[in-house]
MOPAC internal coordinates of N, CA, C and O (Angstrom, degrees):
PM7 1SCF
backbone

  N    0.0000 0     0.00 0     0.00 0    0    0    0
  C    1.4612 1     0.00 0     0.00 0    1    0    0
  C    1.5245 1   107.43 1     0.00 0    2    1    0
  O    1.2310 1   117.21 1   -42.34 1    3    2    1
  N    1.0805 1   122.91 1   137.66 1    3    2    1
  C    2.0383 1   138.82 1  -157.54 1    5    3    2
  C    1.8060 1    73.66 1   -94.53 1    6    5    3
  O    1.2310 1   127.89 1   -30.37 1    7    6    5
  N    1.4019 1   102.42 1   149.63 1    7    6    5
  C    1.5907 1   132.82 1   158.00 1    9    7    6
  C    1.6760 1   108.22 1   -43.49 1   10    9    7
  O    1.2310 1   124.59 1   141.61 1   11   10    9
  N    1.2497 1   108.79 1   -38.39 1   11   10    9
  C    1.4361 1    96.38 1  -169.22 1   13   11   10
  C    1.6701 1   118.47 1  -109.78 1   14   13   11
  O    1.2310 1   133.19 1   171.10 1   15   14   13
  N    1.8261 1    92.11 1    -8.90 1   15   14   13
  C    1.7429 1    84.35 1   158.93 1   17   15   14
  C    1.6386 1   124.49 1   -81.27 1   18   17   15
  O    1.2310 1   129.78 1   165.96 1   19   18   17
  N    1.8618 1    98.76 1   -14.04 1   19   18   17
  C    1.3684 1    90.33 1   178.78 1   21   19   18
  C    1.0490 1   121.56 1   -58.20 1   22   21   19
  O    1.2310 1   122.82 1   126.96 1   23   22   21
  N    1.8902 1   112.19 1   -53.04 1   23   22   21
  C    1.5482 1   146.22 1   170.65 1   25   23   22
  C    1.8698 1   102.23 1   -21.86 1   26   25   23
  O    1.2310 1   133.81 1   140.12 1   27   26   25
  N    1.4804 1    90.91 1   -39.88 1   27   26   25
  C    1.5661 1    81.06 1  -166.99 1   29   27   26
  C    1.6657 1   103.34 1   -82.29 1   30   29   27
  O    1.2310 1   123.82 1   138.46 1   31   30   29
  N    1.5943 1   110.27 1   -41.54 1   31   30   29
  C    1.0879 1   106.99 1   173.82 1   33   31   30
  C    1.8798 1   133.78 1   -34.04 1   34   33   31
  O    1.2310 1   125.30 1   129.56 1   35   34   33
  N    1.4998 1   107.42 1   -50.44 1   35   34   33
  C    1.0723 1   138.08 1   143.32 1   37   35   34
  C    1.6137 1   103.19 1   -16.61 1   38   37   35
  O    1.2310 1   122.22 1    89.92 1   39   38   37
  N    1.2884 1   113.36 1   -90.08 1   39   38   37
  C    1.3718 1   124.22 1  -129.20 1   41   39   38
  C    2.0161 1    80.97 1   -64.04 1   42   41   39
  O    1.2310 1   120.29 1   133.95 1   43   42   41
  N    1.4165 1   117.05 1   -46.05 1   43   42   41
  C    0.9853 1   117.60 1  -175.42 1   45   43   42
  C    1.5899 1   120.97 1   -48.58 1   46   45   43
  O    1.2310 1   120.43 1   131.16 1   47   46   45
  N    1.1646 1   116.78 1   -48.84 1   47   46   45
  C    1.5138 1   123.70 1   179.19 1   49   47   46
  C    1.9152 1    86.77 1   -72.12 1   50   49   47
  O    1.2310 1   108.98 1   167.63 1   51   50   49
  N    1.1506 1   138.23 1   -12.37 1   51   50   49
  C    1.4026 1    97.14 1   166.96 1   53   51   50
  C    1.3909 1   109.72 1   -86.36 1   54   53   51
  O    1.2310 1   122.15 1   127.79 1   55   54   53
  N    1.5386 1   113.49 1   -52.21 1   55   54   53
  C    1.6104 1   102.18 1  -179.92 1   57   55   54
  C    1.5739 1   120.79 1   -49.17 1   58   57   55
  O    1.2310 1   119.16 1   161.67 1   59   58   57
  N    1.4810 1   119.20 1   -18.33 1   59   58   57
  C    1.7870 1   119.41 1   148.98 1   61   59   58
  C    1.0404 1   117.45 1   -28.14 1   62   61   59
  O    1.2310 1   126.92 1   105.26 1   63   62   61
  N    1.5487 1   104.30 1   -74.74 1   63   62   61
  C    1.8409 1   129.95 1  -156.14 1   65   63   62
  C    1.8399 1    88.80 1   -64.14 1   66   65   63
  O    1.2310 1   115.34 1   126.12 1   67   66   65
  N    1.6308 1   126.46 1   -53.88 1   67   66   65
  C    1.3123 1   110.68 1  -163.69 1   69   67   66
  C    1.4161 1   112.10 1   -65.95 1   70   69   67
  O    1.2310 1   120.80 1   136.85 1   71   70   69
  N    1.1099 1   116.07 1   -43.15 1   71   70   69
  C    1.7453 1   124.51 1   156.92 1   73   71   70
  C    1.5317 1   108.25 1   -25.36 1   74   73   71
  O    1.2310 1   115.46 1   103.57 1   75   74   73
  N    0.8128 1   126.22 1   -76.43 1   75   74   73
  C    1.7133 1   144.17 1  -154.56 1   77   75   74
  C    1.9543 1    90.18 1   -85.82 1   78   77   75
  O    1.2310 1   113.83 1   163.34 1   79   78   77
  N    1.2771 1   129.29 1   -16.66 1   79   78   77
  C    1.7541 1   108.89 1   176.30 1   81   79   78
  C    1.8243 1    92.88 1   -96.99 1   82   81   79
  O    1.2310 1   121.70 1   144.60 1   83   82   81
  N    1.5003 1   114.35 1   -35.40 1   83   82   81
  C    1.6414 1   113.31 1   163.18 1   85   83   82
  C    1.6232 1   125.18 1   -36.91 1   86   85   83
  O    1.2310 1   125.11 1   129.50 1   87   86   85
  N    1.6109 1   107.79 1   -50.50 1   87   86   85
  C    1.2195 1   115.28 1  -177.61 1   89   87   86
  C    1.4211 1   112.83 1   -81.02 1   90   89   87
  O    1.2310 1   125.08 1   167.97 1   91   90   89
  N    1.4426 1   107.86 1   -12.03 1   91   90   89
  C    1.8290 1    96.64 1  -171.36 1   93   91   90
  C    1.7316 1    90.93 1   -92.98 1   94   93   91
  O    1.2310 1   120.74 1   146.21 1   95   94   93
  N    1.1813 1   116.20 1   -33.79 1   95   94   93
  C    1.8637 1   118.73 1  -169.12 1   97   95   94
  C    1.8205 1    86.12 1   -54.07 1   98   97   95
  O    1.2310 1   113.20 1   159.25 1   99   98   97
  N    1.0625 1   130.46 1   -20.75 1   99   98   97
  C    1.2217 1   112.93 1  -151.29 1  101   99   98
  C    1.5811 1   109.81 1   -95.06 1  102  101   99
  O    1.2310 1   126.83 1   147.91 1  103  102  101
  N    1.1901 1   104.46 1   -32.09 1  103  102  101
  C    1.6578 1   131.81 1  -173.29 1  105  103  102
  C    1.8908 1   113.08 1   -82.05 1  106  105  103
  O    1.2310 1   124.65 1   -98.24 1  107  106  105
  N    1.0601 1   108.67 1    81.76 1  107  106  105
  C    1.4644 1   110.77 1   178.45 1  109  107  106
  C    1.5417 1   127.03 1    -9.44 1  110  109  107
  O    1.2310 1   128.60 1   141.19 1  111  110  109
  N    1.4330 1   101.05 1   -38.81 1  111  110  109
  C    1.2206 1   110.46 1  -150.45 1  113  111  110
  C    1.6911 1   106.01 1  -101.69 1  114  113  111
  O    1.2310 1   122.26 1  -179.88 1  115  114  113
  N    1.3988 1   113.27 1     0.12 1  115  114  113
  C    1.0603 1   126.40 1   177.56 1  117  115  114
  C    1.6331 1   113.82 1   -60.40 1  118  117  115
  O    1.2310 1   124.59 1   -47.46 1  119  118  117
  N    1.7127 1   108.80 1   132.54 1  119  118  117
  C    1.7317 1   102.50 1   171.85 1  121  119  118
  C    1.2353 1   112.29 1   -82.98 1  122  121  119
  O    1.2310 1   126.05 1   -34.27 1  123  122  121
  N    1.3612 1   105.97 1   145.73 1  123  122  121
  C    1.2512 1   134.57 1  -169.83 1  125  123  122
  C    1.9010 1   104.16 1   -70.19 1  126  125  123
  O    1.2310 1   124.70 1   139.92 1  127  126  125
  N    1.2681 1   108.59 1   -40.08 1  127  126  125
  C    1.7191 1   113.37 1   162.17 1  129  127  126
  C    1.2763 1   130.64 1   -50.06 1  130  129  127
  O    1.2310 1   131.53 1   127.38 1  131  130  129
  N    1.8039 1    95.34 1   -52.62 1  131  130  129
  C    1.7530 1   102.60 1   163.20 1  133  131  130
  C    0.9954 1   116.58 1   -61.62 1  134  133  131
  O    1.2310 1   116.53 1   117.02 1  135  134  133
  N    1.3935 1   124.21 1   -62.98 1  135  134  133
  C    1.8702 1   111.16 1   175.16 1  137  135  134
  C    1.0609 1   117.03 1   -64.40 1  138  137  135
  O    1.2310 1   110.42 1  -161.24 1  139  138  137
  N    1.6550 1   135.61 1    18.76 1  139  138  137
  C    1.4356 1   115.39 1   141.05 1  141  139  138
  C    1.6209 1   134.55 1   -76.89 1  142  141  139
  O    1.2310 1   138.77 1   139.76 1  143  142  141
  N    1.7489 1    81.22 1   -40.24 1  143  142  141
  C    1.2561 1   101.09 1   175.03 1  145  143  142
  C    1.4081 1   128.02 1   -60.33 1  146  145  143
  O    1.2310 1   121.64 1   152.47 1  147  146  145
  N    1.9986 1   114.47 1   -27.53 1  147  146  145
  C    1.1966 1   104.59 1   166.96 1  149  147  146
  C    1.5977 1   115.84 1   -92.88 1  150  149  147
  O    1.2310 1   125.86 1  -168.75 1  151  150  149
  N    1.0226 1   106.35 1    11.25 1  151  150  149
  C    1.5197 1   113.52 1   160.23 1  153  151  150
  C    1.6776 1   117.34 1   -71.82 1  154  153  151
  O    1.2310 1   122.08 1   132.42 1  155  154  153
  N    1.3498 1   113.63 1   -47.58 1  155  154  153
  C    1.4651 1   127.66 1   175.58 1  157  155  154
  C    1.5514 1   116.75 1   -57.28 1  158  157  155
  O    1.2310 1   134.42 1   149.83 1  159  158  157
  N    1.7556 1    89.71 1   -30.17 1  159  158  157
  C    1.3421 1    89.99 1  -171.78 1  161  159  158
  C    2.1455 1   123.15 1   -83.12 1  162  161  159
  O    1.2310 1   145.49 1   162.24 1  163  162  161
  N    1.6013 1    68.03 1   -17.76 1  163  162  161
  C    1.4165 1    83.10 1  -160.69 1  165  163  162
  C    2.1747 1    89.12 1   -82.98 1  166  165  163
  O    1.2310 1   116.24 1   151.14 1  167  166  165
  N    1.3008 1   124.75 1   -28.86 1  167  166  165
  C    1.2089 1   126.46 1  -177.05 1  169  167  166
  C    1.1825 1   111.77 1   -75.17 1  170  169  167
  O    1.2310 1   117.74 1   161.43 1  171  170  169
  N    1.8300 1   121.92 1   -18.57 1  171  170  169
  C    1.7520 1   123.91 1   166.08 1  173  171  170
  C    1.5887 1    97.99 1   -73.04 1  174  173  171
  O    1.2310 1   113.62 1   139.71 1  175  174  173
  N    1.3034 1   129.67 1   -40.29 1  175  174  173
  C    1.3346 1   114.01 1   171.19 1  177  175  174
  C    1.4900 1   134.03 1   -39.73 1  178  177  175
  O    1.2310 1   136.58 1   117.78 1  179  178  177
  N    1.5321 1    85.50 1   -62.22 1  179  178  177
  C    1.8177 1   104.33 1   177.76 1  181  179  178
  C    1.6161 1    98.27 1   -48.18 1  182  181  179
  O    1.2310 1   121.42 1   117.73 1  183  182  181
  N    1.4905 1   114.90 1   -62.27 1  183  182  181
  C    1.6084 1   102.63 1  -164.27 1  185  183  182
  C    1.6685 1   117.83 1   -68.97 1  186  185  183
  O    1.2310 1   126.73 1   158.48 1  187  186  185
  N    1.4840 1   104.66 1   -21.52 1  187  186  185
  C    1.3907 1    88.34 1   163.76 1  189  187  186
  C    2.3463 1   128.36 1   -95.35 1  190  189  187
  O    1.2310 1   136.57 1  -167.24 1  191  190  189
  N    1.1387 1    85.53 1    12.76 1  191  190  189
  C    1.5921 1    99.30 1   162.52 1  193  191  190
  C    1.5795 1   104.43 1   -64.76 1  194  193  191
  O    1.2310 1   129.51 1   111.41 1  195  194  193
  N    1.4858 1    99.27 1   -68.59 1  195  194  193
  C    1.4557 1   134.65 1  -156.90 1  197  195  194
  C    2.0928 1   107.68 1   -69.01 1  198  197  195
  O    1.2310 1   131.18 1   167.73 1  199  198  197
  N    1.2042 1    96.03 1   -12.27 1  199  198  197
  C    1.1664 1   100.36 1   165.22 1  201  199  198
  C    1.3694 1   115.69 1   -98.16 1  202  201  199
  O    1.2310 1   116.93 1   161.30 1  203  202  201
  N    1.0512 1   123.44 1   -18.70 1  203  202  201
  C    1.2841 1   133.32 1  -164.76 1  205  203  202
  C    1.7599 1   103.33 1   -73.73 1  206  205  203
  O    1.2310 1   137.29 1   117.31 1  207  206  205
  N    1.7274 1    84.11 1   -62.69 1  207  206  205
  C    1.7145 1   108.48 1   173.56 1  209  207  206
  C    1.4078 1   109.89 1   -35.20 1  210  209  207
  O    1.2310 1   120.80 1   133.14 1  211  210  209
  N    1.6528 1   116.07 1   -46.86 1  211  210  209
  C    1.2489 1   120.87 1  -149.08 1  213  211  210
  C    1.6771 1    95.95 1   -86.54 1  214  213  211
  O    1.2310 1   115.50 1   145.37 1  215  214  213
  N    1.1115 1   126.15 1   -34.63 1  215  214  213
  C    1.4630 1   144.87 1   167.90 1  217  215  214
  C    1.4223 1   111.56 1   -42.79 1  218  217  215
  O    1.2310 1   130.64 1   131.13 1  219  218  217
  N    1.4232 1    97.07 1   -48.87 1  219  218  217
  C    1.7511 1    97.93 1  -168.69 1  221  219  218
  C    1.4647 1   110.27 1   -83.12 1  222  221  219
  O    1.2310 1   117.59 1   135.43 1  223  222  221
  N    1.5344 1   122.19 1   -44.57 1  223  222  221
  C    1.5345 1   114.20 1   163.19 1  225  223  222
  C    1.6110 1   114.16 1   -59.57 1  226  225  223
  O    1.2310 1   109.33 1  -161.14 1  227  226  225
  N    1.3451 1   137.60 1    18.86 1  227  226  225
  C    1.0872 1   110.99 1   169.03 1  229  227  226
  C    1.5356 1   101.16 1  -117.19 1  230  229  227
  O    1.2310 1   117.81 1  -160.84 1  231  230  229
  N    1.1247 1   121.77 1    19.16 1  231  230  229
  C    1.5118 1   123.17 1  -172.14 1  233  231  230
  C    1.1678 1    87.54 1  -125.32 1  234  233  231
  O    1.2310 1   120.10 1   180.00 1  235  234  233

């Protein structure tokens, strides 16, 4: 897999994760644990995008 199909791969599973923490904020019944957790999950994304980014401008 090339650096920048991962990147894209990535970017996609975050706009997933923000999708899916949107739909749970919305739903009463949602746990407050799970939507942390897909918060966490979705913030290991961001930092590994953002490393990536930061990787590639230095080469």
């Amino acid at each position: 897999m090339s650096m920048q199909s991962h990147l894209a791969e990535l970017e996609r599973r975050h706009a997933e994760m923000e999708r899916k923490i949107e739909d749970a904020q919305i739903r009463p019944s949602t746990d407050s644990l799970q939507l942390a957790d897909m918060k966490r999950q979705k913030l290991k994304i961001k930092d590994e995008i953002t490393r990536i980014r930061e990787n590639e401008t230095l080469h």
